[in-house]
Backbone as a ProteinNet text record, in pm:
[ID]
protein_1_A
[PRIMARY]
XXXXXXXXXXXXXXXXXXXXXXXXXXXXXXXXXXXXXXXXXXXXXXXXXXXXXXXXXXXXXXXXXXXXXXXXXXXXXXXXXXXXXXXXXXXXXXXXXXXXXXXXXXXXXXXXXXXXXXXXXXXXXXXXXXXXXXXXXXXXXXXXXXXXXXXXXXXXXXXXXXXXXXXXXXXXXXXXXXXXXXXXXXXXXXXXXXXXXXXXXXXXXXXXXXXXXXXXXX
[TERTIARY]
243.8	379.7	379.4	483	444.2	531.5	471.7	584.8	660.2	788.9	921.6	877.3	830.4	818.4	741.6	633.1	568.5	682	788	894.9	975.8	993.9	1136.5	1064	938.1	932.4	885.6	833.7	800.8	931.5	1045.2	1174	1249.6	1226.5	1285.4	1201.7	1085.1	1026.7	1077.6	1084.7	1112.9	1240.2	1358.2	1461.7	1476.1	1395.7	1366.9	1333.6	1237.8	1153.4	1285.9	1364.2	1453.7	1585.9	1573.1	1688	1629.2	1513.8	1484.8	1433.4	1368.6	1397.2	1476.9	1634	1780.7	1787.1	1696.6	1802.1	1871.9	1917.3	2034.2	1953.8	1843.7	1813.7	1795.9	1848.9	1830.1	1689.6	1697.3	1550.5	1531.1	1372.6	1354	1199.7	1164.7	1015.1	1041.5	988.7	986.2	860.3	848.2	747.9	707.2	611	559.8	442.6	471.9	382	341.5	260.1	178.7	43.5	39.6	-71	-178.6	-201.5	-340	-320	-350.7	-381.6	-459.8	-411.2	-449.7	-441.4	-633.4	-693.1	-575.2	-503.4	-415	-325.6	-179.4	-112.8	-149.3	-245.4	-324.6	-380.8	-445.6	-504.1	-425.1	-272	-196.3	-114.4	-148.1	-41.6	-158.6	-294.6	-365.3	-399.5	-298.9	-369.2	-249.4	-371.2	-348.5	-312.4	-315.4	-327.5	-212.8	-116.2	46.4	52.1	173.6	241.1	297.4	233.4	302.5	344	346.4	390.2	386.7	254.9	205.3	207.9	142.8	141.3	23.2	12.8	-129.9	-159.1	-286	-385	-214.1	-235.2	-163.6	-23.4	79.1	163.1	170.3	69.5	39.3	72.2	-19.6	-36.7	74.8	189.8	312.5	375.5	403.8	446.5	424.7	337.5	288.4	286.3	263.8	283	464.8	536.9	679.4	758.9	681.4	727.7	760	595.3	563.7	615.5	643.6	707.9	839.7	901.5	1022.4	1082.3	968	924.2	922.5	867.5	827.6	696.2	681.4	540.1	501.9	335.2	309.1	240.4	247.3	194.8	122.6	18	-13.6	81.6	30	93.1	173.1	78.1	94.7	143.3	229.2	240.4	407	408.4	605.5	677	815.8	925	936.8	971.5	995.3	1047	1156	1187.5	1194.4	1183.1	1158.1	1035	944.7	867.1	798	625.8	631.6	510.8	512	404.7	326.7	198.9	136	62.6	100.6	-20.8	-10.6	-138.5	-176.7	-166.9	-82.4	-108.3	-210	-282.2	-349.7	-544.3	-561.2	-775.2	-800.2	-716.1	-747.1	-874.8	-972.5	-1052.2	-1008	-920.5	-852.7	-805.9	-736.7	-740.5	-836.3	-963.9	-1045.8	-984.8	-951.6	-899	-783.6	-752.5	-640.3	-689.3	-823.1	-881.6	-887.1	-930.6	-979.5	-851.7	-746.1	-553.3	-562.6	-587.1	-558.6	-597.4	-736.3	-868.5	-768.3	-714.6	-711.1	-556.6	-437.5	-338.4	-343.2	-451.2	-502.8	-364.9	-334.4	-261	-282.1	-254.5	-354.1	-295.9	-338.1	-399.7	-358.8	-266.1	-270.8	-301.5	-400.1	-437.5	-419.9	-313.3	-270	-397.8	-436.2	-593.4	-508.8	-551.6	-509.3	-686.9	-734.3	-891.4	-958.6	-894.3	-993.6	-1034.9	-1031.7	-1110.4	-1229.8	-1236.9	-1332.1	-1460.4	-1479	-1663.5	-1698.5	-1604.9	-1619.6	-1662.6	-1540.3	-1511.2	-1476.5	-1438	-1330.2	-1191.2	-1145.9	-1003.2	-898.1	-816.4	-664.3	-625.5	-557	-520.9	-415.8	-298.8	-170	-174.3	-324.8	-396.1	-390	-502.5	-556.3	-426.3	-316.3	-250.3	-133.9	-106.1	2.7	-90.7	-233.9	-265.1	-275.7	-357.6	-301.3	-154.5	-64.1	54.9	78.5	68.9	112.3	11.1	-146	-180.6	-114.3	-65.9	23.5	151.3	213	303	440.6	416.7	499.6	536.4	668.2	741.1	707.6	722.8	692.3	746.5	879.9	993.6	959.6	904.9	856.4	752.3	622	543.5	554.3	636.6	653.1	727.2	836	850	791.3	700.9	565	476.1	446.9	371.6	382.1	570.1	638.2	670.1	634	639.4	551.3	417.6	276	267	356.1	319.3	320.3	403.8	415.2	257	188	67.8	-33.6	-83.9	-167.8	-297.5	-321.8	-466.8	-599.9	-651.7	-791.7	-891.8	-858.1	-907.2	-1068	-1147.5	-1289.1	-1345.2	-1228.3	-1219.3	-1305	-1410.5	-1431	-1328.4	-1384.8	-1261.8	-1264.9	-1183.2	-1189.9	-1196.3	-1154.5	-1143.6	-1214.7	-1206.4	-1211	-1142.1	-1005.6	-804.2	-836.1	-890.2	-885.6	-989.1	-1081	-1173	-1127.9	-1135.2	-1134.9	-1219.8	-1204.8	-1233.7	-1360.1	-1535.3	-1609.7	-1646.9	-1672.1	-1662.3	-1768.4	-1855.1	-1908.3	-1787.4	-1709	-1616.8	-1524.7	-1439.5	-1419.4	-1422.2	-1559.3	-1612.9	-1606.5	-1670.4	-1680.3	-1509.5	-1424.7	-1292.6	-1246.7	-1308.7	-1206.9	-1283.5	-1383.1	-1448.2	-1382.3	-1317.6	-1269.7	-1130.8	-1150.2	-1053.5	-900.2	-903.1	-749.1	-680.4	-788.4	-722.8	-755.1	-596.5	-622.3	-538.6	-603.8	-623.9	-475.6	-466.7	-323.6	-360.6	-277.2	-303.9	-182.5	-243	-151.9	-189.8	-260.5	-264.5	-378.9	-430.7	-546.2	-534.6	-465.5	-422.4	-322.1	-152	-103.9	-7.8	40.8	127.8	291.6	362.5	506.2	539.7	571.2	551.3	637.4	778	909.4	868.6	796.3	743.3	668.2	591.2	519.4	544.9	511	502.8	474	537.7	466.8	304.1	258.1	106.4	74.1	118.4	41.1	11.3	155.9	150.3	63.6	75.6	-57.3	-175.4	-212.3	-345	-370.7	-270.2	-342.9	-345.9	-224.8	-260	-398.6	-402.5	-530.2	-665.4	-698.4	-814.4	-843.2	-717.4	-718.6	-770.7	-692.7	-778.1	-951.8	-954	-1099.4	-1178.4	-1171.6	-1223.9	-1252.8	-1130.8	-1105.4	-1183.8	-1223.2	-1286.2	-1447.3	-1468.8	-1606	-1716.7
2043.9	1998.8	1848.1	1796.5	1676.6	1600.4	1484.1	1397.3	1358.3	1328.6	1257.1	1177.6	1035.9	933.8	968.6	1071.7	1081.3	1190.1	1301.3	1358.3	1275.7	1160.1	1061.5	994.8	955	799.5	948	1039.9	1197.5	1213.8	1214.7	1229.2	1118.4	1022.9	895.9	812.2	881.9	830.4	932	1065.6	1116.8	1105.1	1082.6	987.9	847.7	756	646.5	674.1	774.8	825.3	856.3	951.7	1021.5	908	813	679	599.7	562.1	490.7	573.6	701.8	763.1	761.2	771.8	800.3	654.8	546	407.5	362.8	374.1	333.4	146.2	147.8	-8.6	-125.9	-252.8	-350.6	-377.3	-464.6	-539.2	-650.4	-650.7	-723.3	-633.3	-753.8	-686	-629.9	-502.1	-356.4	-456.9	-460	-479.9	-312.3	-257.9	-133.8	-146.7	-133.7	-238.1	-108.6	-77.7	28	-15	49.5	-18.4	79.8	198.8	300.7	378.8	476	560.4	710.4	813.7	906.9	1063.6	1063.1	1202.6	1287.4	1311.6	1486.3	1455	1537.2	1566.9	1543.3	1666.5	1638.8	1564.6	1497	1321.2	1281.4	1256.5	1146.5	1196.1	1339.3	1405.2	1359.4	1377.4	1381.3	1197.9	1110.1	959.9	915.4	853.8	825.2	655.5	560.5	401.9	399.4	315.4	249.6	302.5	403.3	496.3	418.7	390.3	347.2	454.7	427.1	504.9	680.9	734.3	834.8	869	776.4	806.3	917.1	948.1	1031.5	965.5	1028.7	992.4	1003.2	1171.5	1246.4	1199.9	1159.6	1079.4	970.1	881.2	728	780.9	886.7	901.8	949.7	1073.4	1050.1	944.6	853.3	725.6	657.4	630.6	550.2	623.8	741.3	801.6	798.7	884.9	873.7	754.2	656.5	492.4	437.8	486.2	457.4	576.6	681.7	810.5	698.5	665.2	618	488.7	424.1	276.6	160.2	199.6	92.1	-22.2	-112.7	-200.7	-238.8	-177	-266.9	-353.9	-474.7	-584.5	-637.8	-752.8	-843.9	-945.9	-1028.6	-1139	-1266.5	-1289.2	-1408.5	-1335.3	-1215.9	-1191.9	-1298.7	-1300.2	-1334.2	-1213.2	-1290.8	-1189.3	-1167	-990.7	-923.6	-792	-752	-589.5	-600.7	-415.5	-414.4	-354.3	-429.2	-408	-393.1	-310.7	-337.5	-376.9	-434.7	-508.1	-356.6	-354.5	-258.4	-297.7	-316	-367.8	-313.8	-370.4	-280.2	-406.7	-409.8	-468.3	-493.9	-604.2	-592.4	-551.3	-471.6	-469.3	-371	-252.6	-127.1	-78	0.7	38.3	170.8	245.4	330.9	284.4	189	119.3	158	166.4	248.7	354.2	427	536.7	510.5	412.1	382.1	300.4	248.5	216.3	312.1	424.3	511.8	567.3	541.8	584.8	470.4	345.1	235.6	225.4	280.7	308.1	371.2	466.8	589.8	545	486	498.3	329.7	232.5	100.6	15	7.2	-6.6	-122.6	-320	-388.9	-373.6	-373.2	-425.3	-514.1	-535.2	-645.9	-607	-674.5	-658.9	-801.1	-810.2	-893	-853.2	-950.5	-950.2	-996.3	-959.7	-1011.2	-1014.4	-1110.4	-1157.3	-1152.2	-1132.8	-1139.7	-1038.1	-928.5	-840.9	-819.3	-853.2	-844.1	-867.8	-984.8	-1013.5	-885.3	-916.3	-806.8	-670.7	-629.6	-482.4	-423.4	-462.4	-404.9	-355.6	-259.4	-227.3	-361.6	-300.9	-369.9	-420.4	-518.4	-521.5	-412.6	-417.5	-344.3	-157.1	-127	-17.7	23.3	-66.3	-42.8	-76.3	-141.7	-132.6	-66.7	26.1	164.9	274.4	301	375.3	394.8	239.4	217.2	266.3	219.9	265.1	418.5	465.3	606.3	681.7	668.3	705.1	716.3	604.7	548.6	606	683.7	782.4	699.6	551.3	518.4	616.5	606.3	684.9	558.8	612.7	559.3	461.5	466.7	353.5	254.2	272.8	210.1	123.5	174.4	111.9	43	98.9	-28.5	-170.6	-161.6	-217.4	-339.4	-295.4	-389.4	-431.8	-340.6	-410.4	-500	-485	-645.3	-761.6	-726.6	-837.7	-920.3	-845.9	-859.9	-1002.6	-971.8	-1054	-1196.3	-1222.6	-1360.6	-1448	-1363.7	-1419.3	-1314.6	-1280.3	-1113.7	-1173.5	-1010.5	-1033.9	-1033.1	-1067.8	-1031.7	-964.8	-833.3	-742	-693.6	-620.3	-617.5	-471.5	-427.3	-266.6	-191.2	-163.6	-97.9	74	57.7	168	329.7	369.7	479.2	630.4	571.5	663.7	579.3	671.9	654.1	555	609	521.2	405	364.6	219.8	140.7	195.4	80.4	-31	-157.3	-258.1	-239	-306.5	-327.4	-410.5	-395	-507.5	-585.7	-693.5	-838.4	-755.8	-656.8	-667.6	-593.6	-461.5	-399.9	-495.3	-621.7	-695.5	-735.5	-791	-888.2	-788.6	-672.7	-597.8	-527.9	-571.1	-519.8	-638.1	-739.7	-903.5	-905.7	-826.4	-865.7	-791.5	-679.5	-603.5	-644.7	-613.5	-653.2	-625.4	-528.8	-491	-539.5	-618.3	-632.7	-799.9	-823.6	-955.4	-952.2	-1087.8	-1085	-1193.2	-1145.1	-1291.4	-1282.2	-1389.7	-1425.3	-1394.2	-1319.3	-1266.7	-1281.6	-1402.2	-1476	-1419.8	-1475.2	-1456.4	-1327.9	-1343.9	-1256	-1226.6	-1207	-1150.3	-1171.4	-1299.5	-1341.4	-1264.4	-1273.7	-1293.7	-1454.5	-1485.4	-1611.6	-1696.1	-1633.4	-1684.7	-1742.3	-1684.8	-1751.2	-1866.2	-1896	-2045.5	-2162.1	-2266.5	-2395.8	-2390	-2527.2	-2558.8	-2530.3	-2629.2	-2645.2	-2517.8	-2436.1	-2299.7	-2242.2	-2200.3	-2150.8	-2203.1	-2311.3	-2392.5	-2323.4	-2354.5	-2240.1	-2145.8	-2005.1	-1889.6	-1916.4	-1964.9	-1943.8	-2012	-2134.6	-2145.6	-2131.7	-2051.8	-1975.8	-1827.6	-1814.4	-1691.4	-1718.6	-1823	-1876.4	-1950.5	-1996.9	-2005.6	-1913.4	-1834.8	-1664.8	-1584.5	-1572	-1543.2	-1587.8	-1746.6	-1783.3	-1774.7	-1741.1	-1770	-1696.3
-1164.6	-1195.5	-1221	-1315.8	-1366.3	-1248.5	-1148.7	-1155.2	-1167.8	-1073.1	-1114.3	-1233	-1210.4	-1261.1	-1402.6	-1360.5	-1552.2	-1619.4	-1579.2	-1602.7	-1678.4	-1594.2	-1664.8	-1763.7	-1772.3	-1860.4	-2009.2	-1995.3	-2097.1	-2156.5	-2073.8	-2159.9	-2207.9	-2164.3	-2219.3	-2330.5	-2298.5	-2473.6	-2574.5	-2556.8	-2646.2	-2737.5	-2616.9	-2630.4	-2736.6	-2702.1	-2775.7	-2873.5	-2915.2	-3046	-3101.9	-3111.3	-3190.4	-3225.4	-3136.7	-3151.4	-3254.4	-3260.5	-3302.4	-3512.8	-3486.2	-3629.2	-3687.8	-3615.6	-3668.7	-3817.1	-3737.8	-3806.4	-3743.9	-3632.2	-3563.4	-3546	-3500.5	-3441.7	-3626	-3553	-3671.6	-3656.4	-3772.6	-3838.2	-3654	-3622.2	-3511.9	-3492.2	-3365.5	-3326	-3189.6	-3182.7	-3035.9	-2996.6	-2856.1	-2816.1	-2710.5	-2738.7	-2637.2	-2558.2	-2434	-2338.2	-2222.5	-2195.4	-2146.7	-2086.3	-1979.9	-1824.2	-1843.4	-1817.7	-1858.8	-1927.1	-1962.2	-2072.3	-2027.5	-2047.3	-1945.9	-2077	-2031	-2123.9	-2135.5	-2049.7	-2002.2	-1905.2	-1956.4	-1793.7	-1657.8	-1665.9	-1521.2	-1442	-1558.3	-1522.1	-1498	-1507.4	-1475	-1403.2	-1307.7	-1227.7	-1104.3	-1139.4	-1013.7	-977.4	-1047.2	-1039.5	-906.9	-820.3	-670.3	-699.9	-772.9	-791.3	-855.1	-865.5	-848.1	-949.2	-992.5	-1097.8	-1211.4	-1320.9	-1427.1	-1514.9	-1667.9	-1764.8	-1811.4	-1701.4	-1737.3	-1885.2	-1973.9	-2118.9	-2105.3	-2205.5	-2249	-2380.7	-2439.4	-2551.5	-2679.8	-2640.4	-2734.8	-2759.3	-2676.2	-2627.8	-2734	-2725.6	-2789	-2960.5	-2965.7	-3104.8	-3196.1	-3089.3	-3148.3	-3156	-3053.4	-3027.3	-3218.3	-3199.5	-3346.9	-3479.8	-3481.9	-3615	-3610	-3512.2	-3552.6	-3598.4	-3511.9	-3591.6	-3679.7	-3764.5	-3896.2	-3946.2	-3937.7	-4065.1	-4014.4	-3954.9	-3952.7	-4024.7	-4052.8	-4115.9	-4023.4	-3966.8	-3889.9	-3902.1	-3930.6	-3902.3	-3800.6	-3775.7	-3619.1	-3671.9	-3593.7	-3642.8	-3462.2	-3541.8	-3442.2	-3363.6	-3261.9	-3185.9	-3289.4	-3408.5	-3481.1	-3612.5	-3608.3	-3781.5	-3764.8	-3890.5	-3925.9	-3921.9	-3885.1	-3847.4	-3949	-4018.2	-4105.2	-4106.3	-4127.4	-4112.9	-3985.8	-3992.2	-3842.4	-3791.3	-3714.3	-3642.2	-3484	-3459.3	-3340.8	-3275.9	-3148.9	-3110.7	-3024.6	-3048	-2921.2	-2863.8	-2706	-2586.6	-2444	-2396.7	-2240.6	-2160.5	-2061.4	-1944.8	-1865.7	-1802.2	-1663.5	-1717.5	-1806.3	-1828.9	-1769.1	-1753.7	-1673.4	-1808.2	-1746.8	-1877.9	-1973.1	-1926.1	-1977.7	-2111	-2140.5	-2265.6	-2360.4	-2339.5	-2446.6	-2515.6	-2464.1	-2487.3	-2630.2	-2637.8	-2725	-2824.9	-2863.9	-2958.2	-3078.4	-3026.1	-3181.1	-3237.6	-3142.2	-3208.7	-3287.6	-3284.5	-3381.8	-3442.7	-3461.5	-3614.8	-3653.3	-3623.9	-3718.5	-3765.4	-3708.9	-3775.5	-3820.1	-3812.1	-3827	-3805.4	-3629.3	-3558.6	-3490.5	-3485.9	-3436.1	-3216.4	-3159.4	-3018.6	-2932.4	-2855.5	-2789.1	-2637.2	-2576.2	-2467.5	-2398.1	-2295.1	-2186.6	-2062.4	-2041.1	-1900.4	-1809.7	-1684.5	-1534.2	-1516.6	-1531.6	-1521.8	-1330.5	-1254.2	-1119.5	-1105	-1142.5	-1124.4	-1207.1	-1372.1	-1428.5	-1360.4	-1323.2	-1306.8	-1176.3	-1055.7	-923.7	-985.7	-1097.5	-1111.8	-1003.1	-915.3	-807.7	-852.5	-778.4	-815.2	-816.6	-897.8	-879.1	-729.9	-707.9	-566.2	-568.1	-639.2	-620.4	-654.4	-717.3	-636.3	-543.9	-516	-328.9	-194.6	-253.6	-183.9	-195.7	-265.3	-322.3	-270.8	-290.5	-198	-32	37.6	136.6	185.1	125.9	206.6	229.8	76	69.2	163.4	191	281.4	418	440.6	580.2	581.8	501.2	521.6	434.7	381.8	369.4	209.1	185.9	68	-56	-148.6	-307.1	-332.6	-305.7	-294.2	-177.2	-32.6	30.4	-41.3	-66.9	-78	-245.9	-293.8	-412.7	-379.5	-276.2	-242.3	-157.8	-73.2	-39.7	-160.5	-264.3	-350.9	-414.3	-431.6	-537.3	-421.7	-294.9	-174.8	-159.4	-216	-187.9	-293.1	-430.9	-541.8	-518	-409	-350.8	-356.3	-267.1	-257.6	-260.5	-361.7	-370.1	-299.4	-232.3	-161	-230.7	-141.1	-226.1	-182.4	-242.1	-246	-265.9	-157.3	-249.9	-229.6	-253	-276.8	-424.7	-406.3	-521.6	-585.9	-692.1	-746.5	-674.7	-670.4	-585.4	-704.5	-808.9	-899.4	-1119.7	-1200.7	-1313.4	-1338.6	-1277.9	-1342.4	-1298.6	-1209	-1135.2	-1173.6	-1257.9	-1306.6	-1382.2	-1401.3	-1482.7	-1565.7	-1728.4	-1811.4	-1739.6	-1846.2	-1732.2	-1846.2	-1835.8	-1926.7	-2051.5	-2036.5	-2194.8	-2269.6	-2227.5	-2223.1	-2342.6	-2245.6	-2327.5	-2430.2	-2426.6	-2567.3	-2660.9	-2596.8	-2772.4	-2845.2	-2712	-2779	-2847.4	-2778.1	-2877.8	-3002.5	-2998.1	-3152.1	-3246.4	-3200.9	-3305.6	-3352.5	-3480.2	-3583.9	-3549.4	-3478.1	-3436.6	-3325.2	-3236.4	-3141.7	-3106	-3007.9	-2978.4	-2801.9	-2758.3	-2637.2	-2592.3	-2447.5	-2420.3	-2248.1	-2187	-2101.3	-2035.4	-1922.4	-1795.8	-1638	-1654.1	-1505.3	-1463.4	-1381.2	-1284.8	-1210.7	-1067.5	-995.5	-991	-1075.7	-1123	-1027.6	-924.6	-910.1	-921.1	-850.2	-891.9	-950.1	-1050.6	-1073	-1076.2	-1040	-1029.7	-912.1	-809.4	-649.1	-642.5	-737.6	-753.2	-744.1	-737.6	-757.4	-890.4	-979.8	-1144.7	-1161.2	-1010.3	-1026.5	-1052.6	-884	-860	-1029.3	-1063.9	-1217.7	-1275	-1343	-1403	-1390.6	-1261.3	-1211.7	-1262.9	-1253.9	-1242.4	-1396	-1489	-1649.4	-1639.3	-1648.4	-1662.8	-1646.8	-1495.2	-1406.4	-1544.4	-1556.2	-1671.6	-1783.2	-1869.6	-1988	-1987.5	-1886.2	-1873.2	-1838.9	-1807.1	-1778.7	-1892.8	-1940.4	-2122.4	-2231.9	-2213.1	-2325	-2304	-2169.3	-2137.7	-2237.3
[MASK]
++++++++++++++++++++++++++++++++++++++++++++++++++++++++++++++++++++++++++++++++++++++++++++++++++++++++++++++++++++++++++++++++++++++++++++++++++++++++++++++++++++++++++++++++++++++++++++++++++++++++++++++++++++++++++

């Protein structure tokens, strides 16, 4: 049985899809912003690490063909505003992201991949993983422990949890390189350790962007 959470976000894309075919939206850029990427249902009914989108492969690929039968342009980070278009990217360097490369060969769709860089070199899990499982182990409820997780953002731990599963692997720095080389895709910066960042100091901020961009360019 599918999940509340992969239930609602399954019908509310489909929702969006049929709003957005009608014509109803003006000329402007969609940004569609998506955390892993998941073979099957099942894969993303049986994933134990903090519940995002429950997209699937298959999912993505309606996503982007209905777009474009609709007229839509996806474009990169740096195109000009024109019509209406949309941006496509993954949150955070989960390696599941692979998975969404050969959808962009094929409908030649460009990439944006936002890094949260401390996990790369480790390849350790996510902190906000290991600690959505933690709780829910601990009996706490979903709503509980999300709630600790956006508490956590204040000052995230550091974690040296290796991955417990496939879903929780990070992207690992060759992983990377060979995705920034490709033509479709381009890279942006989403902090080090992934902060709440409204909680910072200027400096602090400063930091993690920049701990990130030097990570990035290495």
């Amino acid at each position: 049985m599918i999940r509340p959470v992969a239930w609602l976000h399954a019908f509310e894309h489909r929702l969006v899809l049929r709003r957005l075919a009608q014509g109803h939206e003006p000329n402007g850029l969609r940004v569609l912003l998506f955390h892993q990427l998941y073979a099957s249902r099942a894969e993303a009914d049986a994933a134990t690490g903090l519940p995002f989108e429950a997209f699937t492969v298959d999912q993505l690929a309606e996503v982007i063909r209905s777009l474009q039968q609709a007229g839509y342009s996806f474009v990169g980070p740096e195109a000009p505003l024109a019509g209406r278009q949309v941006l496509l990217t993954f949150d955070d360097g989960y390696a599941s992201v692979l998975r969404a490369l050969p959808v962009c060969e094929h409908y030649q769709v460009p990439l944006m991949l936002s890094i949260t860089t401390h996990a790369l070199a480790s390849g350790n899990a996510f902190w906000w993983d290991v600690s959505y499982r933690q709780l829910r182990r601990a009996g706490r409820s979903h709503a509980q422990a999300m709630g600790e997780v956006n508490r956590r953002k204040t000052h995230p731990p550091r974690t040296h949890t290796p991955p417990q599963t496939p879903l929780d692997r990070p992207l690992t720095v060759a992983e990377l390189q060979s995705l920034a080389a490709h033509r479709l895709v381009s890279l942006a910066n989403h902090t080090h350790t992934h902060p709440l960042l409204t909680g910072l100091s200027d400096s602090a901020l400063i930091d993690e962007l920049n701990a990130c961009t030097e990570r990035l360019e290495r």
